[in-house]
Each structure stands twice: as C-alpha cells, then as structure tokens.
VOGU-3710 file (C-alpha; in Angstrom, 3 decimals, decimal comma):
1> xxxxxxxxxx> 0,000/0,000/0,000  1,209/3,510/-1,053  1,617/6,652/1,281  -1,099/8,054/-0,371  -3,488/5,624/-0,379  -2,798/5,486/3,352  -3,551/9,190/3,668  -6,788/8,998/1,816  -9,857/9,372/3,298  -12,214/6,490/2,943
11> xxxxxxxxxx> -15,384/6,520/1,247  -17,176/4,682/4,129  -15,532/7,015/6,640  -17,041/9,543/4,954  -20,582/8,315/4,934  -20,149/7,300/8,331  -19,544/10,787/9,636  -22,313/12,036/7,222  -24,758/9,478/9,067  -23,812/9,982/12,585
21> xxxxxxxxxx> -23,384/13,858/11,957  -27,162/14,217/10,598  -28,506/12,658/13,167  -26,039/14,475/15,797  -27,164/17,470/13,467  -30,826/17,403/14,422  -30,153/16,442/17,789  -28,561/20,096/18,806  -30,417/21,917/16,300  -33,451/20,930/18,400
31> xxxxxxxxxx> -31,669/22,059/21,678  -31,868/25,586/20,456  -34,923/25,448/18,160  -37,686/25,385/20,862  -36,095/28,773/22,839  -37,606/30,716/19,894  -41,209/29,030/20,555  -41,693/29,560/24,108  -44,281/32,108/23,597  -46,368/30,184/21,741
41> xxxxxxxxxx> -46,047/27,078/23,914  -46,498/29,056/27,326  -50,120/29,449/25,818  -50,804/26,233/24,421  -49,717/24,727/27,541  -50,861/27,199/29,963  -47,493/27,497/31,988  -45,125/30,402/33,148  -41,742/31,747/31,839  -39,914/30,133/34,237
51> xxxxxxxxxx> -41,536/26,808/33,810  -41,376/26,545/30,344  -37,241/27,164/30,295  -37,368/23,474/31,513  -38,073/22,189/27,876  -34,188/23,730/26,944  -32,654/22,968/30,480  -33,808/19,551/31,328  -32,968/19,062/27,541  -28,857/20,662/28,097
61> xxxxxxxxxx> -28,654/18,430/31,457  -29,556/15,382/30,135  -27,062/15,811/26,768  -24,573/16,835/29,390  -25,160/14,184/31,717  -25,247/11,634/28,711  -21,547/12,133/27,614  -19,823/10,850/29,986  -20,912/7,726/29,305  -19,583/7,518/26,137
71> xxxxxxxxxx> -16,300/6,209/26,891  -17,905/3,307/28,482  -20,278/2,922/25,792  -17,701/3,508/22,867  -15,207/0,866/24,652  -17,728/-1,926/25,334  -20,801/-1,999/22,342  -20,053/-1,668/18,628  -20,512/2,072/17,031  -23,024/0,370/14,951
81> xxxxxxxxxx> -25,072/-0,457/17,677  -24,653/2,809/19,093  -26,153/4,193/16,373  -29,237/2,326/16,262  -29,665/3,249/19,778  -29,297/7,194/18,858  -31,486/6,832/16,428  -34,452/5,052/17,961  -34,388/7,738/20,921  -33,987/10,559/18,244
91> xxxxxxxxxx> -37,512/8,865/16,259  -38,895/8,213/19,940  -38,602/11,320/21,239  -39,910/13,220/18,017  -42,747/10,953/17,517  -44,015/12,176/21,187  -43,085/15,803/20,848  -45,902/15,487/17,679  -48,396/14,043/19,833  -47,869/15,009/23,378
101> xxxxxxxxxx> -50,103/17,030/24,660  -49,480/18,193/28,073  -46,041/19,188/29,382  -45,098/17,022/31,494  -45,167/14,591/28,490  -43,276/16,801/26,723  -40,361/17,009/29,058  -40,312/13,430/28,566  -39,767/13,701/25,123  -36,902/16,420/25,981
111> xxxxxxxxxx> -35,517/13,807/27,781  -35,372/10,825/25,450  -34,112/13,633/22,577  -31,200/14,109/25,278  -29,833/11,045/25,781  -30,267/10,329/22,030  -28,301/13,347/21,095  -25,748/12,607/24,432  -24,859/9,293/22,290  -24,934/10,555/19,054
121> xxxxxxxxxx> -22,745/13,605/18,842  -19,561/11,796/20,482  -20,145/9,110/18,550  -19,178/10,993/15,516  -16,122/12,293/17,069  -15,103/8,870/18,028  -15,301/7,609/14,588  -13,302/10,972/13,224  -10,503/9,912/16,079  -10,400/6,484/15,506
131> xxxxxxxxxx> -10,536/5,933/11,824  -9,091/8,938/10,508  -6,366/9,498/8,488  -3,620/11,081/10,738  -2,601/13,610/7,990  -6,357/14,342/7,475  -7,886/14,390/11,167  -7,759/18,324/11,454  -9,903/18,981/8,281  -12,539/15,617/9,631
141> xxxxxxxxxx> -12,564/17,406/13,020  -13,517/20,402/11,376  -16,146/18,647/9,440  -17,799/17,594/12,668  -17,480/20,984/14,336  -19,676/21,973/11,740  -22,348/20,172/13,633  -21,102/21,724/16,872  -20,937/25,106/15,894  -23,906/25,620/12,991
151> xxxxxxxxxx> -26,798/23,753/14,547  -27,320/26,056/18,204  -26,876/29,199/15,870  -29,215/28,426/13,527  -31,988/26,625/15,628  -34,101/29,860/16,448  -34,169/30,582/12,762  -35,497/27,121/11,969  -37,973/27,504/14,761  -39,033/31,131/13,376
161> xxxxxxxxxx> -39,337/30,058/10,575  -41,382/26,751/10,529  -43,991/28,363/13,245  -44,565/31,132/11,217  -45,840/29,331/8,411  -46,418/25,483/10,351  -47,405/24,604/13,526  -44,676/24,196/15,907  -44,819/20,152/16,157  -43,777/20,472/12,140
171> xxxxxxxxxx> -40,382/20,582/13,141  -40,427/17,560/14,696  -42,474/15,762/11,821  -39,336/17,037/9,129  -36,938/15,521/11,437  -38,064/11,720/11,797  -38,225/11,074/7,688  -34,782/12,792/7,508  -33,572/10,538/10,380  -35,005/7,520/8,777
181> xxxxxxxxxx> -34,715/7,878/5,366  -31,116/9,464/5,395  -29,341/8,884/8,399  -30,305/5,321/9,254  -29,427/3,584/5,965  -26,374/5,316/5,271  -24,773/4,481/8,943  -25,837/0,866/8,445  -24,303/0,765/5,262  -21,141/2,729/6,300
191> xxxxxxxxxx> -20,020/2,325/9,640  -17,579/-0,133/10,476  -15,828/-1,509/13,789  -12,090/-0,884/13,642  -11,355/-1,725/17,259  -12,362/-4,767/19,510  -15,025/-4,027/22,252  -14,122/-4,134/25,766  -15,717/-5,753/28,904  -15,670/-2,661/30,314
201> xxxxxxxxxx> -17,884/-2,314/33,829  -20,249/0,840/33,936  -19,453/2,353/37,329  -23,062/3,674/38,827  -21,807/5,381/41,950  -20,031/7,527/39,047  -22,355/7,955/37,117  -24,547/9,725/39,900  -21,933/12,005/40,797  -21,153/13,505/37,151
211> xxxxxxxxxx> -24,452/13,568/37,090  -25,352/15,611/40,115  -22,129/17,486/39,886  -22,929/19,000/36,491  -26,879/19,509/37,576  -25,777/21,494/41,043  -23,631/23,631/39,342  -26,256/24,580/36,580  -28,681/25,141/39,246  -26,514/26,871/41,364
221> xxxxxxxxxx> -26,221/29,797/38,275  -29,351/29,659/37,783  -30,871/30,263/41,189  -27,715/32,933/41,966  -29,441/34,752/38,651  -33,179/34,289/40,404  -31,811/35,876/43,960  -29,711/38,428/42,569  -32,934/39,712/40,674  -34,923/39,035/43,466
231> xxxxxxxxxx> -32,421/41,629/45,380  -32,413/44,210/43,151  -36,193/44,649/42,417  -36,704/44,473/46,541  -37,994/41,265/47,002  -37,110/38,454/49,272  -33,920/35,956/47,785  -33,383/33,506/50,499  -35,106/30,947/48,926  -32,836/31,147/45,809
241> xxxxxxxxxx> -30,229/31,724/47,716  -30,296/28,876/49,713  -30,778/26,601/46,478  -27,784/28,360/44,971  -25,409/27,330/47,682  -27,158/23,949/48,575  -26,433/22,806/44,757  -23,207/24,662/44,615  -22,148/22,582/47,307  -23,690/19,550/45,976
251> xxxxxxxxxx> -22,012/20,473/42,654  -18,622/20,524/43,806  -18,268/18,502/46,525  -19,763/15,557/43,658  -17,181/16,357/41,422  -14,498/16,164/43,448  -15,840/12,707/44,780  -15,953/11,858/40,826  -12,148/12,343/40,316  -11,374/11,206/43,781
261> xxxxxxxxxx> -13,290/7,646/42,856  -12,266/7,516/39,158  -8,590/7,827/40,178  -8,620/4,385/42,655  -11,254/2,608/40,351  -10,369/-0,250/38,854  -12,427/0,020/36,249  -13,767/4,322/36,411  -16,461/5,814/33,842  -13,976/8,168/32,601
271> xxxxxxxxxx> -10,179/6,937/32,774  -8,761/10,885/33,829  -5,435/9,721/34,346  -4,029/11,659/30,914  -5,617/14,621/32,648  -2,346/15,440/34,592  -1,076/17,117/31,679  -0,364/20,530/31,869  -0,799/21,233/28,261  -4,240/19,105/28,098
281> xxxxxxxxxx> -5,601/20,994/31,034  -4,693/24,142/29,264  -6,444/23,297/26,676  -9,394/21,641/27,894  -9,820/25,171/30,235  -10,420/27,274/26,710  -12,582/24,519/25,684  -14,742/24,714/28,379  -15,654/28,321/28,080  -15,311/29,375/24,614
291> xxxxxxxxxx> -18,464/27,870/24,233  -20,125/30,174/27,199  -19,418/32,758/24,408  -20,266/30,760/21,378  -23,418/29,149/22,274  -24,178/31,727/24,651  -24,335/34,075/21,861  -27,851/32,474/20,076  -28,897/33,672/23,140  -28,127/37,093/23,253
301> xxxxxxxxxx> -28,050/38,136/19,677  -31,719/36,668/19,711  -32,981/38,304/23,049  -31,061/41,919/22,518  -32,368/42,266/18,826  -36,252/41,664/20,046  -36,490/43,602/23,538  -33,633/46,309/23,232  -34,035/47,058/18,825  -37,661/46,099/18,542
311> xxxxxxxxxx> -36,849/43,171/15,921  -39,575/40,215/15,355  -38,235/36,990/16,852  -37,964/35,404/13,140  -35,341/38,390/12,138  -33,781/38,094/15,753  -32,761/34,655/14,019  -31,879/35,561/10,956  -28,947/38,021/12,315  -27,398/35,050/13,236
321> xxxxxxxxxx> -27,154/32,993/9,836  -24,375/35,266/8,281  -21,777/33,990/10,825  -23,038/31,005/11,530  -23,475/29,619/7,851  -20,265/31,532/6,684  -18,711/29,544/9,765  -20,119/26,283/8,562  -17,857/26,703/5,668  -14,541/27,525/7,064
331> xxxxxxxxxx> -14,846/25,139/9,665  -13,118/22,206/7,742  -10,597/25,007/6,226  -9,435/25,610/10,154  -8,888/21,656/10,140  -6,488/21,822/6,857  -5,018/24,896/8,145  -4,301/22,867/11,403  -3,147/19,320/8,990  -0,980/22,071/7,063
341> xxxxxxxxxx> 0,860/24,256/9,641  0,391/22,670/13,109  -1,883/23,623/15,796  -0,183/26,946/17,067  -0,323/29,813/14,660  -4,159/28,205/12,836  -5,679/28,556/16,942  -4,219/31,106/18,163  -4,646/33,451/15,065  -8,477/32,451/14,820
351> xxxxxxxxxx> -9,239/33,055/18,399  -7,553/36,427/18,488  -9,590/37,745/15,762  -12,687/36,557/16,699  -12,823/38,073/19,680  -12,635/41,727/18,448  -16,619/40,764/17,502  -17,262/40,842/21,435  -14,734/43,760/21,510  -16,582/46,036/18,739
361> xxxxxxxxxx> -20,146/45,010/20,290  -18,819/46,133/23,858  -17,766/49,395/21,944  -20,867/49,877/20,112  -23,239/48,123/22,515  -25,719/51,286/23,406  -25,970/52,197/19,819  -26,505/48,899/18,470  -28,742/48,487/15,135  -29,536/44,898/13,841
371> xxxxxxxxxx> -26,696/45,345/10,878  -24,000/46,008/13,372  -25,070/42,765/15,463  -24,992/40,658/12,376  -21,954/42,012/11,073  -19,535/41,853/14,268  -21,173/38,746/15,236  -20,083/36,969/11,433  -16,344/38,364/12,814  -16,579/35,555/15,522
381> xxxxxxxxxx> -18,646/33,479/13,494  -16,310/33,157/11,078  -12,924/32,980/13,242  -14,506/31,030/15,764  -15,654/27,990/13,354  -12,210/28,067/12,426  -10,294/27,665/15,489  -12,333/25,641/17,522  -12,557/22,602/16,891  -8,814/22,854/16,711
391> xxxxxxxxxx> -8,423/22,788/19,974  -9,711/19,168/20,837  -7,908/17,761/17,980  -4,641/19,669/19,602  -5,382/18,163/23,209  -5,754/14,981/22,285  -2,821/14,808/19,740  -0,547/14,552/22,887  -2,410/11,897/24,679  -2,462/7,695/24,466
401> xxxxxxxxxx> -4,542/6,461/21,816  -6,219/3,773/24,025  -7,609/7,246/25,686  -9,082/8,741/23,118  -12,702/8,287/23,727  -12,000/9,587/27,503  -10,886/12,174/26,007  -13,954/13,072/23,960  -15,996/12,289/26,228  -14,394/14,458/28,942
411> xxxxxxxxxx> -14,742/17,444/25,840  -17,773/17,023/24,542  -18,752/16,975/27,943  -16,467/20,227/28,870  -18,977/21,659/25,376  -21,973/20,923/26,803  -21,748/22,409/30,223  -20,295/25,413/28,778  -23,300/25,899/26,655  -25,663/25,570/29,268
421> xxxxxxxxxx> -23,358/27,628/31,581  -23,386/30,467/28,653  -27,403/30,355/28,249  -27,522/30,704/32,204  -25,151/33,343/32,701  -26,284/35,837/30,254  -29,873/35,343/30,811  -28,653/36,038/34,442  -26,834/39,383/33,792  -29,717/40,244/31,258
431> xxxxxxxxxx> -32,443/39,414/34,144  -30,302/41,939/36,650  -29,578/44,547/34,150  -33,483/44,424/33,028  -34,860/44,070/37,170  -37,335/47,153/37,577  -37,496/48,375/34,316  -40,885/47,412/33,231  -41,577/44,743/31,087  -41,180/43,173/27,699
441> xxxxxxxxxx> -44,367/43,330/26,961  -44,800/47,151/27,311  -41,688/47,810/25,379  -41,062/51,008/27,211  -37,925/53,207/26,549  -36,595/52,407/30,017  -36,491/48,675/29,373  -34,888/49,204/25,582  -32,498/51,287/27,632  -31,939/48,691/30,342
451> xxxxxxxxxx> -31,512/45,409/27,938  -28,940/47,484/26,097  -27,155/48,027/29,518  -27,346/44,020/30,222  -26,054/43,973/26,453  -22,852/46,035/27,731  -22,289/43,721/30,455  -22,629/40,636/28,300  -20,187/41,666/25,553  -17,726/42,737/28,315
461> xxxxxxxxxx> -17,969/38,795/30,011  -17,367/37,747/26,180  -14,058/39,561/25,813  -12,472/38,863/29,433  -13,646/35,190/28,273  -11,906/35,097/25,221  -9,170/36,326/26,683  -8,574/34,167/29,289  -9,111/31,588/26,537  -5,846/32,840/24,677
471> xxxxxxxxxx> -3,776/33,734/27,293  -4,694/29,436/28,623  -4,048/28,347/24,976  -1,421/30,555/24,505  0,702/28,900/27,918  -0,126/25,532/26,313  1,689/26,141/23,096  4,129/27,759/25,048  4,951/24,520/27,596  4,340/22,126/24,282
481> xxxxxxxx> 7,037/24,082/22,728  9,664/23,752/25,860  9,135/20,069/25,900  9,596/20,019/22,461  12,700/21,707/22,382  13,952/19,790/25,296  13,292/16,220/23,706  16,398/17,466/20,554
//
C-alpha cells in the first residue's frame, strides 16, 4: 500500500460521519430550536416563563449528563449499535413531541431527545478519532465541528421560521423522515468496527456524581441569577439563595468525589489519568468556556435584537445565519489549516480575531442596530468555526490512543456544560440589568435602555472570556514548545 493511499480518506468514513453527523445534526439543532417558541407554547400549555425554560434545560442536562458515558459505551458496544440506539431515541422522542399534549409529556420527550443526542454527537467524534487518516484528522474534526458550531446558531431561525408558516410540532415531523430515510441507511451501510469491544464495567456510583455534579452547578447559576434579581427589584432571595449554595455545594463537593473515585477505580467511567497534563488541562480550560461565548451568543443576539431594537423573533434569528453559515464553511478550512501548519499559529490566530466581535459590540453596545449585530457577530462566526474545533484535535494529539474516547468524552462533555453555563449566565446578567425596568411586553424606553445596559455587560464577560481563553491556549503552546525543544 502507497503513502497516499494510506492518507486517503475512505469513502465509508465519509458516509459514516455524514450518518452519525445528521442525526447528531438534528439532535442540537433541536436544543436551540424550541427557545424561539416559548411564547407560543407558554399558551398552548398554559405554563409560566420560568416553567417553560425546563423544555431547553432539562434538555442541556440530560445531553450533558449523557456524555460521559460515552467512553464506556464507545469501549464496550459496537458504534453500529450505538447508532441504532441514537437513532431510535432521536424517532422516539420526536414521535411524542408530535403528539404530546401536556407538558409534562413533553419534558419526557426532551428527555429521550437528550440522551439520544448525548450518544450521538460523540459518537461521531469517536469515529473521526479512531478511523481517521492522521494527515487528514484536522480537516474531519472540522467537518464535525460543523455540527457543533452551525446547529445552536441556527436553531431559532429554523424555529421562526417553521412556526410562522407550520405549527410548531412540524419541526419535529421534518426531522423523523430525515432521520429515517437518510441517516439510518447510510450508517448501516457505512459504519464499520475498527477496534475490539471491551468488557468494560459501567461504574453507577459515578455515574450519579457527574451527574449531580454538572446539575448542582447549573442550578446553582441559575438560582444565583433568580436571587440576585430578586435583590435588586426588593424582594425576598433567600429561597434562591439557599438553592444556589445547597447545589453549589452539591455540585462541587460531587465532582471532586468523581475524580477522587475515578482515580482508585479499577475500572472508572472516565479513565482521567491523561488529565495530569499541563498542556491538556490548558487546553481543555479554553474549551470549556469558549463555548459560554459561542453558544451563549444564540442567546443574546436573539434576546437583545427583540427587547432592546424592537426586531420580530424570526429576524432576531436571521442576524445570526451570516456567521453562523459563513462559519459552517470555514470550519473544515481551520482543520487543513491545522493538517498544514500545526496547531499553534491556525488557533491562536483564529481566536484572536474573533474576539474583536465581542470587543466592537462592547464598543458599540448602546448604539446597536440589527446590521451592526450581524456584522460583528459573522467576525466571531467566522474565526470562531475556524479555530475551535482545533483545539480538541490539539489536546488529544498529545495523549495515548487507548484514551481517546475519555478524552472526547471528557470534551464534549467540557462543550456541553459550557453551553448551558453560557445560556444561564447571560440570561442572568440580562435578568439583573433588566430588574425594575418594566416589562417586555410594554416595550417602554426604560427597558430598551436597560436590555442594552445588560447587552454592555454581556459583551464585556465575552471579551475577558476570550481572553482568558488565549492567554490558557497561549501557555499551552508555550509549555508544548519547551518540551519540544527539550526532547532534541
């Protein structure tokens, strides 16, 4: 066999990323689709604001609490049965979204989407890792951070869109044939087991304490947000604030018992021994809250173009699809940027510029007008998509193969939680900024005024985010380099 034949990418590893990415595809899309539609499903299911928000959170827990199982599941079942399993919860939980009719059955469905979409999306990633081409993993990374980065942006513009023409449960109905008819066939056709299964043990006692470590510490923002807005328009927090340190301390004190138990089991949920890198940590720190800023930003775009510049919700998502679709594109160019020249110069370089988008918001954020949101938002868009997903494939260059799917899941978990973390905090400083300024619903100036404020004080937590993200990455190269030059 030739050198290049070696390097080239196979047709079945191709259609096996194409299957597992539609179906991981849908799977997000839907995470951010339903934020647009909770008007609409407050009155159809007669329930408040803060009731309804449980569709997207139970949703983001569940996904999150999902993916750290995937090591266990990617070491002892076949990927092929893995993605049967995705794809039966995917048609599952759509086929009851279409014809539940009370809420609590829909947070059901929510819940079977989750765990669907928690087995799906590191599937794909597994498959890129494993199968891959080693000159050719950067661009396939960037492939599947398509999928990552494209599907939250987009999802309130699909949901606009389809409600304003559809009812709501349409969505759901366009996902199952697409599921079915494209996803299922090709992944049976195309995927294919390169690696023995394992008798690996699922550890339960583990699996409770990722799982009530990542819920505490979502709850714990989310109630802080509640008091602090509580406080400021004069009523009483204690109740909030007694949640917020209850499940901060649950939060915590469960993930510490998590690596404390994973690093004496014989046989852990997550194997975190490659952890104890320096340059892994680094990296895994800017992959944990770039995402506050990146999927956090659906969020704000959407909410700041409605309540602060008067927008409808449908063209609050569409000043999102420049960068995000734009992004879509150069996603797999930051992957044969990183195949070409290394990881330094492609991540470091992207990351910079995108974050003068937060910068030139934060400058401009009190004279805002829908154009300027779209266009410094496509900045990050753009240079986001193409350093991202770099950074994974960078982290886990350096560590054991036999880790690898420890290692996505311990990112794809890291992606997740920073999500969720990023809807939580801004809707947090938005709530504060917003706290006895009237309501939405009356549009006064005073609230414009106020939303813009909380729009200030997001784009500010953007740019010290970003920040910290290159000064992290920027260290990592940095030690990589030392060890590099130490080794000639």
């Amino acid at each position: 066999m030739t050198s290049t034949s070696q390097e080239r990418i196979p047709k079945r590893l191709i259609g096996a990323i194409v299957a597992v990415g539609s179906l991981a595809f849908i799977g997000i899309l839907t995470e951010t689709v339903m934020t647009v539609l909770f008007p609409e499903l407050m009155t159809e299911f007669g329930v408040n604001t803060a009731t309804v928000q449980w569709i997207t959170t139970v949703y983001l827990l569940v996904v999150a609490a999902t993916m750290p199982l995937s090591s266990f599941l990617n070491r002892r079942f076949r990927l092929k049965s893995l993605f049967i399993a995705a794809v039966v919860l995917a048609v599952t939980g759509s086929a009851i979204m279409i014809v539940g009719h009370t809420f609590p059955v829909i947070l059901l469905a929510r819940v079977i989407q989750g765990i669907g979409s928690g087995v799906a999306t590191p599937l794909m990633m597994n498959i890129i890792l494993e199968q891959s081409p080693r000159s050719k993993v950067g661009r396939l990374m960037g492939v599947g951070s398509l999928v990552i980065t494209v599907a939250p942006a987009i999802g309130p513009t699909v949901g606009g869109a389809v409600s304003s023409v559809l009812p709501w449960r349409a969505i759901f109905v366009i996902a199952i044939p697409i599921v079915l008819l494209v996803s299922l066939p090709l992944g049976l056709h195309c995927i294919e087991q390169k690696r023995p299964t394992e008798d690996a043990r699922l550890n339960p006692v583990q699996f409770v304490a990722i799982v009530l470590a990542l819920s505490g510490m979502i709850l714990a923002l989310n109630q802080m947000g509640v008091a602090v807005s509580a406080a400021v328009n004069g009523s009483s927090a204690t109740r909030p604030v007694i949640i917020t340190v209850v499940s901060l301390v649950v939060g915590v004190g469960s993930l510490v018992f998590f690596g404390w138990s994973s690093s004496r089991s014989f046989s852990p949920l997550i194997r975190l021994g490659w952890l104890r890198d320096r340059v892994v940590q680094l990296h895994l720190l800017a992959y944990l809250i770039l995402p506050i800023v990146g999927i956090g930003f659906g969020y704000v775009i959407t909410n700041l173009a409605q309540m602060s510049l008067g927008t409808s919700a449908f063209h609050a998502g569409v000043l999102v699809l420049p960068g995000a679709l734009v992004g879509a594109f150069f996603a797999p160019v930051g992957g044969m940027l990183y195949d070409k020249f290394g990881p330094t110069k492609p991540i470091l370089l992207a990351i910079s510029v995108a974050t003068f988008g937060p910068i030139l918001l934060l400058a401009f954020s009190m004279r805002l007008t829908p154009a300027l949101l779209a266009g410094f938002y496509f900045i990050f868009g753009l240079c986001y998509a193409l350093g991202f997903s770099n950074i994974m494939t960078s982290a886990l260059s350096g560590i054991d193969h036999a880790f690898m799917p420890d290692g996505n899941a311990v990112f794809n978990t890291a992606l997740q939680f920073g999500g969720a973390v990023g809807t939580a905090l801004f809707s947090m400083i938005l709530g504060v900024a917003q706290a006895g300024a009237g309501s939405a619903e009356k549009g006064s100036a005073a609230f414009r005024h106020a939303t813009a404020v909380g729009g200030t004080w997001m784009f500010a937590t953007m740019t010290v985010i970003c920040l910290i993200a290159i000064c992290s990455l920027a260290c990592a190269f940095r030690i990589r380099a030392s060890r590099t030059a130490a080794e000639r």
